[in-house]
C-alpha positions as a printed Julia matrix, in Angstrom:
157×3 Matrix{Float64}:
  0.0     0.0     0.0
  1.22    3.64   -1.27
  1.96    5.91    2.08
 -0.5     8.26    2.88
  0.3    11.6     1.64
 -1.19   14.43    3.07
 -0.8    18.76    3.87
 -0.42   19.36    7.35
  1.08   21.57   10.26
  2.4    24.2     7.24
  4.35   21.07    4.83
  3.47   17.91    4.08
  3.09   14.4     6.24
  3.65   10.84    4.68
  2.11    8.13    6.63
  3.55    4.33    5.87
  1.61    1.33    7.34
  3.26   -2.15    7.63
  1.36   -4.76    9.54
  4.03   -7.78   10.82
  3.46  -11.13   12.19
  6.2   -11.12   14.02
  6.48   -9.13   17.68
  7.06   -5.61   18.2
 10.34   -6.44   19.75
 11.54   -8.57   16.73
 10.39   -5.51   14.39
 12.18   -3.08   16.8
 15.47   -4.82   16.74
 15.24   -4.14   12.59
 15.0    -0.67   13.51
 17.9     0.11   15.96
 20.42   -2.59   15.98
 23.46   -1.84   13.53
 23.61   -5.71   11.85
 19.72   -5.5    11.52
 19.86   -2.23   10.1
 22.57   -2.52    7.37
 20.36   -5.25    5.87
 17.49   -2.78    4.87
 19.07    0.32    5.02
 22.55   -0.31    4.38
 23.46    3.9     4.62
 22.66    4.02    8.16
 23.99    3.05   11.32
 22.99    4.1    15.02
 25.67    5.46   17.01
 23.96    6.1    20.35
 20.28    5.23   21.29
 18.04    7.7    23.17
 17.37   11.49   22.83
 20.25   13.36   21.57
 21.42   10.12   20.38
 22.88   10.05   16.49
 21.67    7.97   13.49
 24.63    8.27   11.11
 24.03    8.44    7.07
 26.59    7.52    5.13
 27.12    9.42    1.78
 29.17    6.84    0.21
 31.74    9.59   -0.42
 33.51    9.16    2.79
 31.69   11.61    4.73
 28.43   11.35    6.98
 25.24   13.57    7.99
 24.62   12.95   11.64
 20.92   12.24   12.11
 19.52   13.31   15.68
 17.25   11.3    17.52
 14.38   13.61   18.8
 12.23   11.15   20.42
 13.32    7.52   21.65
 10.76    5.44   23.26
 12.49    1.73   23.98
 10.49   -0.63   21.8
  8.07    1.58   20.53
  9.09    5.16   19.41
 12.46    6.27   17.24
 11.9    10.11   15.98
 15.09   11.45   14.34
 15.74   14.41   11.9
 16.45   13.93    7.72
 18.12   17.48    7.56
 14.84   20.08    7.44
 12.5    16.6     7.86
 11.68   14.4    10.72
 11.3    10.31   10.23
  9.37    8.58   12.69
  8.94    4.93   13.63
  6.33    3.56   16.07
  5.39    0.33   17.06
  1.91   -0.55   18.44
  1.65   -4.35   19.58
 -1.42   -6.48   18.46
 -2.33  -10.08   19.43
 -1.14  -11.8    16.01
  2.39   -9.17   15.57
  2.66   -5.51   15.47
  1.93   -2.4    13.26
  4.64   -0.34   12.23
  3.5     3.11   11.44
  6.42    5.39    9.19
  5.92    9.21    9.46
  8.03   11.39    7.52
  7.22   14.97    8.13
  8.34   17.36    5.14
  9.02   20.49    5.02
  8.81   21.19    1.7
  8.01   19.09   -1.93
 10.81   18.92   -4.04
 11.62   16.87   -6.84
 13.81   14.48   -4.76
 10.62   13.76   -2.7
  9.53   10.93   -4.82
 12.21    9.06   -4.87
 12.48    9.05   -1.38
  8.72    7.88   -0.52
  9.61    5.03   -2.62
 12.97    4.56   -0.92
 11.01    4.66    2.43
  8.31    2.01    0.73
 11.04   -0.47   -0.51
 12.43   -0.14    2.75
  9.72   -1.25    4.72
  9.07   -4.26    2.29
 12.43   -5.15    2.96
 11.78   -5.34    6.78
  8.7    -7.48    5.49
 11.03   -9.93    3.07
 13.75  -10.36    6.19
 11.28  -11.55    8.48
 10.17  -13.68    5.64
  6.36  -12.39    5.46
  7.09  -11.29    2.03
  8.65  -11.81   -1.15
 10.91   -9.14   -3.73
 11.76  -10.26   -7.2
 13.86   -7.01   -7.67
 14.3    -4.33   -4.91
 15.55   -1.82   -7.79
 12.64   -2.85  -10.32
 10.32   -2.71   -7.01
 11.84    0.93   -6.69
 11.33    2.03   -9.97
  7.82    0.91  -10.38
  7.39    2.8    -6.61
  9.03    6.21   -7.91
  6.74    6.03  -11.02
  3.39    6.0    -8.65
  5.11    8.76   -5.73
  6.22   11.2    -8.78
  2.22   10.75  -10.02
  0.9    11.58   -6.46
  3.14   14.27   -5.19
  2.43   15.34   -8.96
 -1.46   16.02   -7.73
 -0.31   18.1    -4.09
């Protein structure tokens, strides 16, 4: 399912849903701990936990943009900025897994914003295919098809 895309608080608010099977803990770990984390996201890596902790981004060029964490709520709650942005993870246990909600809170539109909604979706599938609930013939086909239908709906804001 497309994120949620939506004008709000003076910018713009993406909403991501991923229901899991697995625990919120399980789902959690994929989210903060460093050999978990490489394997979806390969560019980051979490330096310190916790509010005024650091998310690190790694350019590929040698150099890094320190992410902050804003909000840190063990097991449920990881809020950290995406330079002017905000990215937020919670976690709300159910009785058969957990529901991951993704909130990325943007400033502005700009034509990079497509291609990182469906960086963000592919992402999240990812998550989905390591805990083996789903299935990815291509991540970079899956990408392309998911830039395609972002660039169409941040077309229409």
């Amino acid at each position: 399912m497309l994120a949620d895309i939506r004008v709000e608080d003076g910018g713009y608010i993406a909403y991501f849903t991923r229901q899991f099977r697995h625990s919120s803990a399980e789902v959690w770990s994929y989210l903060t701990e460093n050999e978990k984390l490489k394997q979806w996201f390969s560019e980051l890596q979490v330096d310190k936990l916790g509010v005024g902790g650091v998310i690190r981004f790694d350019m590929r060029d040698g150099t890094f943009i320190e992410l902050e964490i804003t909000e840190f709520k063990p097991g449920s709650v990881l809020e950290y900025t995406w330079g002017a942005d905000r990215v937020r993870f919670e976690l709300y246990s159910k009785s058969d897994g957990c529901r991951l909600l993704l909130v990325e809170k943007l400033s502005k539109i700009t034509a990079h914003t497509p291609k990182d909604l469906a960086g963000w979706h592919v992402c999240l599938d990812m998550i989905q295919v390591l805990l083996g609930e789903k299935t990815l013939e291509s991540r970079e086909e899956e990408w392309k098809i998911r830039y395609r239908e972002y660039a169409q709906r941040v077309g229409t804001l």
